[in-house]
C-alpha positions as CSV (number, residue, x, y, z in Angstrom):
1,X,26.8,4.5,-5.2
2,X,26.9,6.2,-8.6
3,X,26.3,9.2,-10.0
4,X,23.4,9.0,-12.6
5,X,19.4,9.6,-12.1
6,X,17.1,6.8,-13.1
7,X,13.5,6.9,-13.8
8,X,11.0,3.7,-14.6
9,X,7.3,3.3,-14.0
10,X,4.3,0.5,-14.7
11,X,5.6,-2.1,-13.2
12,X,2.2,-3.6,-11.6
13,X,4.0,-5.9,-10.0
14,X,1.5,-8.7,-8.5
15,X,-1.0,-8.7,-11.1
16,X,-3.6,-11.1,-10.3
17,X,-3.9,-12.4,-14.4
18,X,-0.5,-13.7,-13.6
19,X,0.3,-17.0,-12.5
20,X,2.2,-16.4,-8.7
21,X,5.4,-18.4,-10.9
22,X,5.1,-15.7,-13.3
23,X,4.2,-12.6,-10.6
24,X,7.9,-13.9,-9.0
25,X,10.1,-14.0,-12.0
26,X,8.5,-10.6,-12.8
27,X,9.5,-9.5,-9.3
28,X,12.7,-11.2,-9.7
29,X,13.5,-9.1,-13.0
30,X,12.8,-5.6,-11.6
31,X,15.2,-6.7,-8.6
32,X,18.0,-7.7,-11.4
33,X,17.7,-4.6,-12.6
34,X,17.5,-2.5,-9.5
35,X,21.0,-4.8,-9.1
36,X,22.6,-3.8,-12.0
37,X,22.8,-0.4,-11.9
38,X,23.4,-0.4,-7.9
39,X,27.1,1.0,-8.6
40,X,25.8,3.7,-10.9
41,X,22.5,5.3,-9.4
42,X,22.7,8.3,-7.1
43,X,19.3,9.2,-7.2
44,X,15.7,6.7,-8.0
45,X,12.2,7.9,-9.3
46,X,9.7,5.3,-8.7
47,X,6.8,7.0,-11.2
48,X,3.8,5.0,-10.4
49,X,1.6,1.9,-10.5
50,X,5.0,-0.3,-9.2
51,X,2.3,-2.3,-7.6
52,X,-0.5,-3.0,-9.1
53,X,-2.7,-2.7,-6.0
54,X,-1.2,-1.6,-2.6
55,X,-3.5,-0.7,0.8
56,X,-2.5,-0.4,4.3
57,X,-4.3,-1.0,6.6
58,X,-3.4,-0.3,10.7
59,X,-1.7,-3.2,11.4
60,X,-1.3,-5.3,8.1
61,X,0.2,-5.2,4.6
62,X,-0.3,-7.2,1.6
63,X,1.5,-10.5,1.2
64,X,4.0,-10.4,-1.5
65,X,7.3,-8.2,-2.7
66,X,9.4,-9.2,0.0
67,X,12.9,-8.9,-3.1
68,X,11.6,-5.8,-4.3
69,X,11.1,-4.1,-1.3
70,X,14.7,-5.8,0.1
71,X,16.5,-4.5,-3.0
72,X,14.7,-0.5,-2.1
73,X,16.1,-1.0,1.4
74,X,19.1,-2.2,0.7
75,X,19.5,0.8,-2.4
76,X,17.7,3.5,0.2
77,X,20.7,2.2,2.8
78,X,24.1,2.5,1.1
79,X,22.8,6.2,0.0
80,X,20.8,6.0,-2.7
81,X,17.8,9.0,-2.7
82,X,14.7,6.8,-3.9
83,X,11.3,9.4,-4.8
84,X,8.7,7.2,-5.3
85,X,5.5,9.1,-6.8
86,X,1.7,7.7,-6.6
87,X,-0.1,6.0,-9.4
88,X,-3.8,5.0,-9.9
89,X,-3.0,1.3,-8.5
90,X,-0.5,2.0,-5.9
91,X,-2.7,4.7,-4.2
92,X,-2.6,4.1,-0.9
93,X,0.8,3.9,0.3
94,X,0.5,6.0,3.6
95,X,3.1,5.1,6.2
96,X,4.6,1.8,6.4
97,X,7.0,1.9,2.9
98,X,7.9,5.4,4.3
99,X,9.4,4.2,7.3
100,X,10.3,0.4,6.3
101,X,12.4,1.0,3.0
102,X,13.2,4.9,3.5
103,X,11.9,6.0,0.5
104,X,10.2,9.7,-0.4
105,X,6.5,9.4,-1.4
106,X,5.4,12.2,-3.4
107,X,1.3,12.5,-4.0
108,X,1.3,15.0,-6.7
109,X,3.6,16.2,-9.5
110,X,7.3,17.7,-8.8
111,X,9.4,19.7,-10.4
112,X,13.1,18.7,-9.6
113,X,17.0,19.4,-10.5
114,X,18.8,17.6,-13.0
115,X,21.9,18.9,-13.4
116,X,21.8,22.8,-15.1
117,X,18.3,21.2,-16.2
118,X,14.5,21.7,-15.0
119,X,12.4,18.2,-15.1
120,X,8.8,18.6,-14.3
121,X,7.8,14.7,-13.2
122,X,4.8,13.1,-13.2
123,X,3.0,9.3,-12.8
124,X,0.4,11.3,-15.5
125,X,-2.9,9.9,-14.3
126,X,-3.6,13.3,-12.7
127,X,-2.4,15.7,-15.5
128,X,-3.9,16.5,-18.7
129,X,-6.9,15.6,-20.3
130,X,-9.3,13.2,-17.8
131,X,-12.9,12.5,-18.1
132,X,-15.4,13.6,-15.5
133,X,-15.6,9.8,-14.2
134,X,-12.3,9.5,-14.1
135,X,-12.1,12.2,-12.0
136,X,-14.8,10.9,-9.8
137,X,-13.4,8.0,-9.3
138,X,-10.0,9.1,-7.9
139,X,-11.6,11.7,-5.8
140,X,-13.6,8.6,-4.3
141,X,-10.2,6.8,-3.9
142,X,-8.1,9.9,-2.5
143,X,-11.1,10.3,-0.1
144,X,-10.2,10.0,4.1
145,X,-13.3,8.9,4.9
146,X,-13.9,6.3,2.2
147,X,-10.5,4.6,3.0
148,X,-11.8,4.4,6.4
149,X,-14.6,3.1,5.3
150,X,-12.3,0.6,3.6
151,X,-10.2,-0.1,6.3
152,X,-13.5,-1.6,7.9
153,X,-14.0,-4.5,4.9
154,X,-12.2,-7.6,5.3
155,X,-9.0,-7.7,3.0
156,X,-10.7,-11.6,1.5
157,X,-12.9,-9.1,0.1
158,X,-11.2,-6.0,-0.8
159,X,-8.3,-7.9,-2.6
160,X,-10.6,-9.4,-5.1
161,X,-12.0,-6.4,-5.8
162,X,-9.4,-4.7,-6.1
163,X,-7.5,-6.8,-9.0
164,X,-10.5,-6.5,-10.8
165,X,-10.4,-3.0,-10.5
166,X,-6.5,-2.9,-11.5
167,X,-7.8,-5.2,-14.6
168,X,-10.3,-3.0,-15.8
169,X,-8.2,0.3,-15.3
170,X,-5.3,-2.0,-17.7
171,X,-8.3,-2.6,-20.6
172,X,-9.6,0.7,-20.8
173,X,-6.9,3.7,-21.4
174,X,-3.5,2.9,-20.4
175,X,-2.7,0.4,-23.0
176,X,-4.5,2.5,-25.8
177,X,-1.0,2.7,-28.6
178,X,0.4,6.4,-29.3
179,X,-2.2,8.9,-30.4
180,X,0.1,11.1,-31.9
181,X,1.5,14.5,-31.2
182,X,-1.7,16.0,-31.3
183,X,-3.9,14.0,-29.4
184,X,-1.5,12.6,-26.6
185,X,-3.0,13.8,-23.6
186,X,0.7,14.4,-22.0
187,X,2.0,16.0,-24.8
188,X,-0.5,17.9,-24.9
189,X,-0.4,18.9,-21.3
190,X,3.0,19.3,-21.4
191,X,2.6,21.9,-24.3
192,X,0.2,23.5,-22.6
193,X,2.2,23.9,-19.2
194,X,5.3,24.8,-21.1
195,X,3.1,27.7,-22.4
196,X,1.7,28.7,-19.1
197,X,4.9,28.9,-17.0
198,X,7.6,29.6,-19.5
199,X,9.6,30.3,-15.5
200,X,11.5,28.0,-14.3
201,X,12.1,26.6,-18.0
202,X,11.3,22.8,-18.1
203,X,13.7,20.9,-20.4
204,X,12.3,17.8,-19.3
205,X,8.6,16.4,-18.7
206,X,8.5,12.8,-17.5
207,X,5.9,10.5,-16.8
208,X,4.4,7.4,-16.6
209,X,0.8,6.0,-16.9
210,X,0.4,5.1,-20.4
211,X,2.7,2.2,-21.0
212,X,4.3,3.6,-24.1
213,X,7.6,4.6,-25.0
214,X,8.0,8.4,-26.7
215,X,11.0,10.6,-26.3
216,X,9.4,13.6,-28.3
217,X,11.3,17.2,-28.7
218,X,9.1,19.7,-28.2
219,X,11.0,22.6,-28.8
220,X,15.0,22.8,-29.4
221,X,15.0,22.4,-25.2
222,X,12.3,20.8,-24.2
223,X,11.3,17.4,-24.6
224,X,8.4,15.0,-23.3
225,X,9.5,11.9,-22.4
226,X,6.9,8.8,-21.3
227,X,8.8,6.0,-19.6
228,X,7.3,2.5,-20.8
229,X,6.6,0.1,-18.4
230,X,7.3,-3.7,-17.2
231,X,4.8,-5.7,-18.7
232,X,5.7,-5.4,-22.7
233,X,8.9,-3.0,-22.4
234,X,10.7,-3.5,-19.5
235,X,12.2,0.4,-20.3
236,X,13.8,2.8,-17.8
237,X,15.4,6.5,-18.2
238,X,18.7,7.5,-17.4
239,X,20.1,11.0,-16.5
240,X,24.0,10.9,-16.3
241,X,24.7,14.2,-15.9
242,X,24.6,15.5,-19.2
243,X,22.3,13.2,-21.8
244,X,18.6,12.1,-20.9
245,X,18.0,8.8,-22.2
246,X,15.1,6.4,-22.5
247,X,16.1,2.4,-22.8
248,X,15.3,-1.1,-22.3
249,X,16.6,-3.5,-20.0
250,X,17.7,-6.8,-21.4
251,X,19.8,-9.5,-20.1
């Protein structure tokens, strides 16, 4: 076990507009990579929408990520601290990761130690500018009752709907280019929280959601960094003690 602090988000790993040849060698890449940096990681921040749909119910799971969740155990058992926060498509992780690979499931934003620096993390679909249905709609989802009410349809049915769902969330937001500085609704949040609580100082604000890549300083210390994701950028942060830096994984 290493030393470093890695973040990566937007992996949406099983997406149902991929063939199950392609969904695998996805899956297959993310566990090369977890691989590759097995000697150097100390700490792992899962930021959201690893899966691209994810429910629980009592006594079953969904079929599928049996190498990812083998490489998180085996990371989570030789010592590595893996934070995994929740997305819009990986909502309802409740108990069974938890337990089964170890890992730290965190339901809303965190601020966290990174060496003498402050990082305020975030997946980044529930900061910032959202619309009122938007807002519905994950209200409706974070809802007790309607996952029980959930729980009660037959998964032949849910599934599909689901992946539709996960489609249509894809098609209308996250995949939208770079706004710029001043209309990115993270950078904008973040200037806005920086303002706010100027204590504790956040050098670092880090999230996921948007599937684009932008390390942008915000001030001589503090920068907003969004992490990519695993469909067109296959990107990742590292933290390695010192230097904060955003790259892309290639082999």
């Amino acid at each position: 076990m290493g030393t470093s602090v890695y973040f990566i988000s937007d992996l949406h790993l099983g997406m149902a507009s991929l063939s199950p040849a392609e969904q695998r060698e996805r899956e297959r890449k993310a566990v090369r990579w977890l691989d590759s940096i097995k000697d150097d990681v100390a700490v792992l921040y899962l930021l959201g929408d690893v899966l691209d749909y994810w429910y629980e119910y009592k006594y079953t799971v969904p079929r599928g990520f049996t190498r990812f969740f083998g490489k998180i155990a085996e990371l989570s058992d030789s010592g590595v601290e893996i934070h995994w926060f929740i997305g819009n498509h990986d909502i309802w992780i409740f108990d069974y990761l938890p337990a089964e690979l170890g890992v730290i499931i965190h339901q809303s934003p965190a601020i966290v130690s990174l060496g003498s620096n402050t990082a305020y993390l975030a997946h980044g679909d529930n900061v910032g500018r959202r619309s009122f249905s938007f807002r519905l709609i994950q209200a409706i989802f974070h809802s007790r009752f309607c996952q029980w009410l959930y729980s009660g349809i037959h998964p032949r049915w849910t599934m599909a709907f689901a992946h539709r769902w996960s489609a249509h969330s894809r098609m209308n937001g996250n995949d939208i280019p770079y706004m710029g500085e001043n209309e990115e609704p993270l950078v904008q949040y973040a200037k806005a929280y920086a303002a706010a609580h100027p204590q504790p100082h956040i050098d670092f604000f880090i999230f996921g959601h948007r599937h684009i890549m932008l390390d942008l300083m915000l001030a001589r210390d503090c920068r907003v960094m969004i992490l990519g994701d695993w469909i067109n950028h296959f990107s990742y942060a590292r933290f390695d003690g010192k230097n904060l830096t955003l790259e892309q994984y290639t082999e």
